[in-house]
C-alpha positions in Angstrom: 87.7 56.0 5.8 89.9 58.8 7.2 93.2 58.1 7.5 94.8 61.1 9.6 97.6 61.9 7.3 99.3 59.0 8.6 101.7 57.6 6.3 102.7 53.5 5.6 105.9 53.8 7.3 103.9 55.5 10.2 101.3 53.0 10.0 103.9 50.0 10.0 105.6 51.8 13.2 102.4 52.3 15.4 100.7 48.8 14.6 104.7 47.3 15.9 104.4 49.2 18.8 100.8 48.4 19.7 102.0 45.0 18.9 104.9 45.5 21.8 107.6 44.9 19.0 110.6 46.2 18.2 111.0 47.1 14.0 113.4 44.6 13.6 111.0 42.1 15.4 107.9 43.4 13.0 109.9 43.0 10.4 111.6 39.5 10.7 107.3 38.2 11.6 106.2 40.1 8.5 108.5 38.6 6.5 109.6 42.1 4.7 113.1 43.1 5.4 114.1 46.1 7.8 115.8 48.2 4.7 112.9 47.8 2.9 110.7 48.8 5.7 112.9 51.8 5.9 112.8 52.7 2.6 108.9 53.0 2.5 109.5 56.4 3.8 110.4 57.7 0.8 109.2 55.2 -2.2 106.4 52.7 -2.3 107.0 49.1 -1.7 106.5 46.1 -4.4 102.4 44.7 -4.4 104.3 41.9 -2.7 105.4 43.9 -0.2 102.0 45.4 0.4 100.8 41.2 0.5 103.0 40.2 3.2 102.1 43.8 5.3 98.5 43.3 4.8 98.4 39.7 5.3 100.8 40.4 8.9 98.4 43.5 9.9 95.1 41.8 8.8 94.1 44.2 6.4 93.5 44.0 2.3 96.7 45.1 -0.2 94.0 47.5 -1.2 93.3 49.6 2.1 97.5 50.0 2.5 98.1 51.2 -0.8 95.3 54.3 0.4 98.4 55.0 2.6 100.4 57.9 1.0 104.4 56.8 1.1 105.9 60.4 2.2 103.6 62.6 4.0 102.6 66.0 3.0 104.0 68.5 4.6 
């Protein structure tokens, strides 16, 4: 499955705007906090993290963690 060389934090930002949320509203119904949100630009987030995303976005732990965390520029 090809990605695009999208990034979680990228991933996390379109599916809140397709959603018609703002990040602070994605965050507070996914159940992760904003700073940790934030921080998946630059460090991946706890497996529980990734439980509560996947759960939120309907997808598997195991299909965000084939996100890479920074992108590679």
């Amino acid at each position: 499955m090809e990605k695009e060389a999208m990034t979680l934090f990228e991933l996390t930002q379109k599916y809140a705007n397709e959603q018609m949320l703002t990040y602070a509203e994605f965050a507070k119904e996914s159940g992760v906090s904003y700073g940790t949100l934030y921080g998946m630009r630059v460090r991946k987030p706890s497996f529980k993290t990734y439980r509560r995303l996947a759960d939120y976005m309907g997808m598997t732990a195991f299909e965000l963690r084939q996100y890479p965390v920074e992108s590679e520029l």
